[in-house]
Each structure stands twice: as structure tokens, then as C-alpha cells.
C-alpha positions, 0 to 999 in steps of 0.5 A: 839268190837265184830267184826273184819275186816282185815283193823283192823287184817292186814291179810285176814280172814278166809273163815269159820273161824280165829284164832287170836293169840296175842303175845309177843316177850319172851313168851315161851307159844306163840310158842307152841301156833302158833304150834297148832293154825297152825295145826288145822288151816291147818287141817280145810278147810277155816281156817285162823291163823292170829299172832299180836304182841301185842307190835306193835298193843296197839291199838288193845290190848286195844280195846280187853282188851287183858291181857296177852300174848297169848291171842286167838280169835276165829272169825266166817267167818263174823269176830264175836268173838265167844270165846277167852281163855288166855294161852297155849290152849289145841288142842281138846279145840281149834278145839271144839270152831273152831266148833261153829265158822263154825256152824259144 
């Protein structure tokens, strides 16, 4: 699957771009994550950060072969997945992978 569509996301996506956080209910990293994913997202115009739980979307979890929570996606403005990374990202490395997703 290397395009997402809203239907799939259940959100709108980004005009340039979108973060995509998977999560789960106790995961402690999570928080810190949505943080920083909201933060970038609100600094870069056309950004969209998007949560899935990924309890309630198996369906989802699966066809991405999402291992662990969180889990972020970094789609293009057409949906394409450009990079994904496991664990508590880093903010710089985070706004250097939005960089390839809008092509700046």
C-alpha cells in the first residue's frame, strides 16, 4: 500500500502534506508524539496531522504492517508515503522528512 486516501484515513488529507500517527490507548510516547506532530503540522502551511487508533483500525494496522505504537507516516499531498519511522520521533527529524513530502 503505497497510497492512502481519506476514505482509508477517515480524515482529509493535507494539501502538501500529512502526518499520519498511529496510536494506542497506554502508550505514554504517543502523547509526546501528537505534541510535536500538532506542532510542526501547525507551523507548515497545508499540513495535516491526522491520529488512528490503531485498536479500532486493525484493518489499517495490517495492510501497513504497523508494529508498534506510535508509528508515523509521512504522506505526500497525493497520499504517497514518503517515509515512516517507529517510536517517539525527533522535531527536526520530523520536519526534515515533511521536506521531502512537499518537495521544499
Amino acid at each position: 500500500m503505497g497510497r492512502l486516501t481519506s476514505e482509508q484515513l477517515a480524515a482529509e488529507l493535507g494539501e502538501r502534506a500529512t502526518l499520519v500517527q498511529f496510536s494506542s490507548a497506554f502508550c505514554q510516547p504517543c502523547r509526546a508524539t501528537r505534541r510535536i506532530l500538532a506542532e510542526v503540522a501547525g507551523m507548515v502551511p497545508g499540513v495535516a496531522h491526522v491520529e488512528i487508533d490503531a485498536e479500532a483500525r486493525l484493518d489499517l494496522v495490517r495492510a501497513l504492517n504497523i508494529l508498534r505504537t506510535p508509528t508515523v507516516l509521512v504522506l505526500d499531498g497525493s497520499g504517497r508515503v514518503v517515509r515512516r519511522a517507529s517510536g517517539q520521533p525527533r522535531k527536526a527529524d520530523v520536519i526534515g522528512a515533511l521536506g521531502l513530502a512537499v518537495g521544499d
